[in-house]
Phi, psi and omega in degrees: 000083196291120150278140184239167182216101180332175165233062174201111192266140182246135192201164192018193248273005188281135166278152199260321182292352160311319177286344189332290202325326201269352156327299180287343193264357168303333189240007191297132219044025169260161201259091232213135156220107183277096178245175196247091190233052155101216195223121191301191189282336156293336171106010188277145182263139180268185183173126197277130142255124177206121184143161247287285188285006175324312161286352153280319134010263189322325173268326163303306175290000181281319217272292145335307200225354197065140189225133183308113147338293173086286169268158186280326184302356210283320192306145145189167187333101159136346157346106157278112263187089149300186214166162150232155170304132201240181170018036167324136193122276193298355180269157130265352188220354175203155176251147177255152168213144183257111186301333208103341151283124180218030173218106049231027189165148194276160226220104235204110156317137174248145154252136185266082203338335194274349187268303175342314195267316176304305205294309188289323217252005198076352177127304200304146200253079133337091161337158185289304189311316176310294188262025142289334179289292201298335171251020198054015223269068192247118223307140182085303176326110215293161180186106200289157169200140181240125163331127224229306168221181186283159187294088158222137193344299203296335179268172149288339165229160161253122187286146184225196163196178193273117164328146168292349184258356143242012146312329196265339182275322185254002193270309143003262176301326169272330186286352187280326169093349183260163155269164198227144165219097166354105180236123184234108175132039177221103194294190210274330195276336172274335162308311200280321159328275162339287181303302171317299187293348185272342182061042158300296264266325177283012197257004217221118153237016150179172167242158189255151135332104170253343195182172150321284161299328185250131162300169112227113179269125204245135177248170188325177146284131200076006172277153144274114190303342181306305220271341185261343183316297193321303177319281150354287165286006145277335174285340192226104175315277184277002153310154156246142173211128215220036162044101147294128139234092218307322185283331166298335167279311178295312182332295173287319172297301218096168178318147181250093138095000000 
């Protein structure tokens, strides 16, 4: 009966065993018993698998939600790796993202600011703070990365830069013309609440999945995510909700990429 540890973090007032249902049902005919049994000290959620079809479980729930490394040995260069943004703030020179290693110590992807600015500015030498605001890159927030140098067992980071596939994901989103507004700390059914009730809803044309908790609500054209932020965020308390704004990334960027 193998425990695994999701690559999907439970954070405020949420219980990580709230989620069993959508686990399980990710796994629903398969001959499978699926339990929710908590969360490491970071907030990533475990869960007990066990039965006939379990290594099909497994890969399915690998595939869906990812599964945390756990060890450092499991990395090695060119590792491609999800994560969420972790002590966002707190660097002038690097971002942290928590990978999911805590054996044989926890273990945290670093980005280097000098990378940031290659992949996002073009070069321009764009502040850490500059481009968190502008990519949202805000505690929690999902976020793929590729290993970068070789692995060593004895550190606490690993140097990354942003994966191609979220690169390609934010390249997306700026190039697209719509504003997007992040929401992170909310599940999917209180989000979708908010918006009906804030009367938002003809300003929306859908929300995207990013996490459990995490969101993009991407709105029409010519709404501003800024300008619906307040309403929203009354609604949603214990959330951060935080403005992609496509036009404000060319401002400052320029053509993006």
């Amino acid at each position: 009966m193998p425990t695994v540890t999701l690559l999907q973090k439970v954070y405020g007032p949420f219980s990580s065993k709230a989620f069993e249902p959508v686990f399980s049902s990710l796994c629903r005919g398969l001959r499978v018993k699926l339990e929710v049994v908590g969360k490491t000290d970071r907030g990533w959620i475990k869960t007990e698998v066990s039965g006939e079809d379990e290594g099909v479980a497994l890969r399915l729930l690998d595939k869906e939600m990812g599964l945390a490394p756990t060890f450092i040995d499991k990395l090695k260069k060119f590792s491609v790796v999800r994560g969420r943004v972790s002590s966002s703030g707190e660097s002038e020179e690097e971002l942290y993202v928590d990978i999911g290693v805590f054996s044989p110590q926890t273990c945290d992807a670093v980005i280097p600011l000098e990378s940031l600015q290659a992949q996002l500015a073009d070069g321009k030498k764009l502040s850490l703070l500059q481009l968190t605001e502008l990519f949202c890159f805000c505690d929690n927030m999902p976020m793929s990365v590729k290993v970068v140098k070789d692995i060593d067992i004895e550190s606490k980071h690993v140097e990354a830069e942003l994966s191609e596939a979220h690169l390609s994901q934010i390249t997306r989103w700026a190039r697209s013309n719509l504003d997007r507004l992040i929401v992170l700390g909310a599940p999917l059914a209180k989000v979708e609440h908010a918006i009906r009730a804030s009367k938002h809803a003809r300003d929306i044309i859908r929300i995207e999945p990013l996490g459990l908790l995490e969101h993009a609500v991407l709105c029409k054209l010519g709404t501003d995510a800024k300008g619906i932020l307040p309403k929203l965020g009354s609604l949603l308390p214990d959330a951060t909700l935080e403005p992609f704004s496509s036009r404000k990334i060319r401002g400052l960027v320029g053509s993006f990429m």
